[in-house]
C-alpha positions in Angstrom: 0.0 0.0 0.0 1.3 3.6 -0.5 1.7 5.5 2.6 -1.3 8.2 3.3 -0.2 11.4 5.3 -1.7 11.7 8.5 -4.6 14.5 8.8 -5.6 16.4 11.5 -7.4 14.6 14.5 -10.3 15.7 14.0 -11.1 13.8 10.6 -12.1 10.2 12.4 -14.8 11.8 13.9 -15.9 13.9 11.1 -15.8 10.5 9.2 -18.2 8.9 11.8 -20.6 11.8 11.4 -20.6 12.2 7.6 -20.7 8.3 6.9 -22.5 7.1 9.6 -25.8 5.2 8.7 -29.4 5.6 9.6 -30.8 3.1 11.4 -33.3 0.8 10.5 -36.2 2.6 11.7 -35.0 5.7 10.0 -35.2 7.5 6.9 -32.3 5.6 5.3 -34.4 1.8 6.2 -32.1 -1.0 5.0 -30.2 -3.7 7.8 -27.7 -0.1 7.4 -27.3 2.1 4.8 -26.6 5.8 4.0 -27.9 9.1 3.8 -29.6 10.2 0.8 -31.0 13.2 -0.7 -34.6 14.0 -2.0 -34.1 12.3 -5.6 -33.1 9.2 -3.3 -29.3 8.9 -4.7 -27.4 10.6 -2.8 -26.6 11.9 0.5 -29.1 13.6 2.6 -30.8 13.7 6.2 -34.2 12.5 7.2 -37.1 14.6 8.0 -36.8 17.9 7.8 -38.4 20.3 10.4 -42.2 19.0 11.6 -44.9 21.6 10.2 -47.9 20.6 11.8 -50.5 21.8 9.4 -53.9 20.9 11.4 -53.7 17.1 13.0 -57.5 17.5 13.3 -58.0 14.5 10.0 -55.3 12.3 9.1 -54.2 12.1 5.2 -52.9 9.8 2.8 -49.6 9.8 1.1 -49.1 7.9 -3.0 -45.8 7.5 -3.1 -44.9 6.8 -7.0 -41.6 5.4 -7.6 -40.2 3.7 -11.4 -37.5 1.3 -11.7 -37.2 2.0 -15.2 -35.2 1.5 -17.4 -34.7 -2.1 -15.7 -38.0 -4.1 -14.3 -38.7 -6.2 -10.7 -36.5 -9.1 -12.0 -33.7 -7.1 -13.0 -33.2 -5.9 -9.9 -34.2 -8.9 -7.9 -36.8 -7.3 -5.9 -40.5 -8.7 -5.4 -42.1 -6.1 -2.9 -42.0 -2.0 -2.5 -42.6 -0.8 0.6 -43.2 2.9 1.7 -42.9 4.7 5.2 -43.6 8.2 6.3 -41.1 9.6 8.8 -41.7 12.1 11.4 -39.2 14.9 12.6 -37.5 12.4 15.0 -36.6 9.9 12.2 -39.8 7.7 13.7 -41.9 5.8 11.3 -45.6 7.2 11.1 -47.6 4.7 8.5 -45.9 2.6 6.3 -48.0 0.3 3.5 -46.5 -2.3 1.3 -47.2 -3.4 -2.4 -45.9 -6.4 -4.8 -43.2 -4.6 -7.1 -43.9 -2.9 -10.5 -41.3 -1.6 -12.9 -43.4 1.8 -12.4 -45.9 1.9 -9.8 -47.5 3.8 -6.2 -47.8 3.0 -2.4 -50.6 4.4 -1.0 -49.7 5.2 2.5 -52.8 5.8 4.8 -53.5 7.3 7.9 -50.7 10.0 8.0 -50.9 12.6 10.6 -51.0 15.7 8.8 -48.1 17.6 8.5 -44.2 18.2 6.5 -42.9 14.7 6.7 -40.2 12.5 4.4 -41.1 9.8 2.3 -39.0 6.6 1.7 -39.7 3.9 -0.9 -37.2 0.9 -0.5 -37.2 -1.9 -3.1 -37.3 -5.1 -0.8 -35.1 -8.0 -2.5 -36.9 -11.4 -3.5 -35.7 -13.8 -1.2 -36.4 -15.9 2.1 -34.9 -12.6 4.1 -35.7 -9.7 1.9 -33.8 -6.8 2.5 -33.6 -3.1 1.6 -31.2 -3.2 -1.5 -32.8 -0.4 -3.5 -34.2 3.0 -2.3 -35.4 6.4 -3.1 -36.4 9.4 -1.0 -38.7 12.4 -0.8 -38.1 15.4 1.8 -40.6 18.0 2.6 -43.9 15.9 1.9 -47.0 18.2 2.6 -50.0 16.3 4.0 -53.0 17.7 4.4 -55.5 17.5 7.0 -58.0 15.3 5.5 -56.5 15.0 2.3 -54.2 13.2 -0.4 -50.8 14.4 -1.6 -48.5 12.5 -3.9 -44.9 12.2 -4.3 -42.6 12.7 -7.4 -42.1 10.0 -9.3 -38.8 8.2 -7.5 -36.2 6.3 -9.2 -35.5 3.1 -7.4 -31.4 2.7 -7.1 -29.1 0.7 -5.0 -28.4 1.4 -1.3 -25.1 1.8 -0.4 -22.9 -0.4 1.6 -21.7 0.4 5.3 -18.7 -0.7 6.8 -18.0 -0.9 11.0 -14.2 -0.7 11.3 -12.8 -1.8 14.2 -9.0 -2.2 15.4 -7.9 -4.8 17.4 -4.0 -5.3 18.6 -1.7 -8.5 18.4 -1.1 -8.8 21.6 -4.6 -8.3 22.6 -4.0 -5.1 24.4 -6.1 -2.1 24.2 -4.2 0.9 22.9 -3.1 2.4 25.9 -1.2 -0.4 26.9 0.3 -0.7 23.3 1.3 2.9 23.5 -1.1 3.9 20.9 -3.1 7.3 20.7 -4.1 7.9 17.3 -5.4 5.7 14.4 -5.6 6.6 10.8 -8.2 4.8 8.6 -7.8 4.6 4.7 -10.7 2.8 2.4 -8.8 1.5 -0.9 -9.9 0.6 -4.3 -8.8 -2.1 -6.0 -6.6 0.2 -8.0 -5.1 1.8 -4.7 -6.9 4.8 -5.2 -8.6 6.4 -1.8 -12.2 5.4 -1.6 -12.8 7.3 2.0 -10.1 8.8 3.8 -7.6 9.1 5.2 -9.0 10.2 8.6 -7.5 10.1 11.9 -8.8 10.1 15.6 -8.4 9.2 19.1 -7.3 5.2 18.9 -10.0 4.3 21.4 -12.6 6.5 19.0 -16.5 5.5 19.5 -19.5 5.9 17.6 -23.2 5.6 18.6 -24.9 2.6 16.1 -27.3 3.7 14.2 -29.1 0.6 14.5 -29.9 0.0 17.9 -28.4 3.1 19.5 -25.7 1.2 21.1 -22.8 2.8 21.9 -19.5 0.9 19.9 -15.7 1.2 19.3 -14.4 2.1 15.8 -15.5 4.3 13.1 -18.6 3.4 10.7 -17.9 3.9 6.9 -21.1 4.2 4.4 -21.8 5.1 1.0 -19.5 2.0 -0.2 -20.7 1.0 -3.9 -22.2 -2.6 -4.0 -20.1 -5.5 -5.7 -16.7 -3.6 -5.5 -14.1 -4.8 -3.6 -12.3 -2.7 -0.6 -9.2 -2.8 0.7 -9.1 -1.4 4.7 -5.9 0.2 5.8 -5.5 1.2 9.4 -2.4 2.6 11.2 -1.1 3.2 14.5 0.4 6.1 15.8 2.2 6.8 19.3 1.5 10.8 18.7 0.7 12.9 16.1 4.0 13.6 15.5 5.5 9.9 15.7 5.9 8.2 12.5 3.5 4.5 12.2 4.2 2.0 15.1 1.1 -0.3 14.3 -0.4 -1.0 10.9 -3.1 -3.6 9.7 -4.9 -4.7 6.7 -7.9 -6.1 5.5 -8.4 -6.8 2.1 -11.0 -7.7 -1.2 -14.2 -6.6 0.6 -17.0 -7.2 -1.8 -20.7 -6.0 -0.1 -24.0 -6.3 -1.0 -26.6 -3.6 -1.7 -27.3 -2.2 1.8 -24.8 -4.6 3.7 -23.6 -3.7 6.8 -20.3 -5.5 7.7 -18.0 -5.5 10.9 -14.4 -5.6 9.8 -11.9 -6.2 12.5 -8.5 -5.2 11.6 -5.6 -7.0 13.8 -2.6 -4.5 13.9 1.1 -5.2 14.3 4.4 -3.3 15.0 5.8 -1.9 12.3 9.6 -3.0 11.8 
């Protein structure tokens, strides 16, 4: 691998911030995902702030989504489901359909209000999961009343990656002299995927998922079906040149796959 300078300490945790998944039960629904923005490709929040318009009658959301120019089979999916989300990333009414290559969810019972609209393609098999996805932002529902989405294109969720270090020795990092990591995402071709970012060695992030609080650094918006190489490094100070450095190599994920990678490290000669 070719060496990566150090950046400032800062970056792990800017790195667990800006790459961090939603959870499940938020706007970004898969086992793990990304963000995403409003045309449902790229990156984005959830809900944006609550406008309570009159909560007197609830409303009904169509949600109309194509996967177009591919179909259902193309993309290996056999149901569409949509959810409304509230200002907290909580799911209000959700409603699920068998897939269409173009199609609508009719989402009933939604509270009226400015909420955000996800669509997630659910895969055809005995587990499905989440691999394809689009989102709406700033959804109007009235009081009483109907409102419908833009027509969403269906595309692949992105891939997350947990990262965690682990030491030779089995030591934690104070006791291997280590105070600052540097983490590195890698093509196949060597070029930088994500990175390089550097933190605190014993850096933690709050999981998405269940809220649990874990050690490492979680890395999203990975493309499906290419392969990753993880580099992390070791560093005694910031001005101390690499004592530890591991390696993992040819990770290949699945739309919307969420994989813990632990990385052993060793000295350095």
């Amino acid at each position: 691998m070719n060496s990566v300078a150090l950046r400032h300490p800062a970056g792990l945790l800017a790195l667990v911030m800006a790459l961090a998944v939603p959870a499940c039960d938020s706007p970004g629904d898969t086992p793990a995902s990304a963000s995403y923005d409003v045309s449902g490709g790229g990156d984005g929040a959830g809900a944006g702030d609550a406008e309570v318009v009159d909560a007197s009658a609830s409303g009904s959301v169509v949600a109309r989504y194509t996967l177009a120019p591919g179909t259902c089979a193309d993309s290996n999916l056999a149901q569409v489901r949509a959810r409304v989300y509230g200002d907290a990333d909580e799911v209000l009414e959700e409603a699920t359909l068998p897939c269409e290559t173009t199609g609508a969810v009719t989402v009933e019972g939604v509270p009226a209000g400015v909420w955000t609209v996800v669509v997630d393609g659910l895969s055809d098999e005995a587990a499905p999961r989440a691999t394809h996805y689009a989102v709406q932002a700033s959804v109007l529902v009235p009081s009483g009343g109907q409102v419908e989405t833009s027509t969403l294109t269906l595309t692949l969720r992105p891939a997350t990656l947990h990262v965690r270090w682990v030491f030779e020795n089995g030591l934690p990092c104070v006791d291997n002299g280590i105070s600052w990591v540097e983490l590195t995402v890698l093509d196949t071709g060597n070029n930088v995927v994500q990175g390089p970012a550097s933190g605190a060695c014993d850096v933690t992030f709050v999981d998405p998922v269940d809220g649990t609080t874990r050690s490492g650094v979680l890395v999203g918006g990975l493309t499906p079906g290419e392969a990753f190489d993880v580099v992390v490094r070791g560093f005694a100070s910031l001005e101390e040149p690499v004592e530890q450095l591991g390696t993992v190599t040819s990770q290949v994920l699945a739309p919307g796959e969420h994989r813990i990678v632990n990385v052993m490290l060793s000295p350095v000669p």
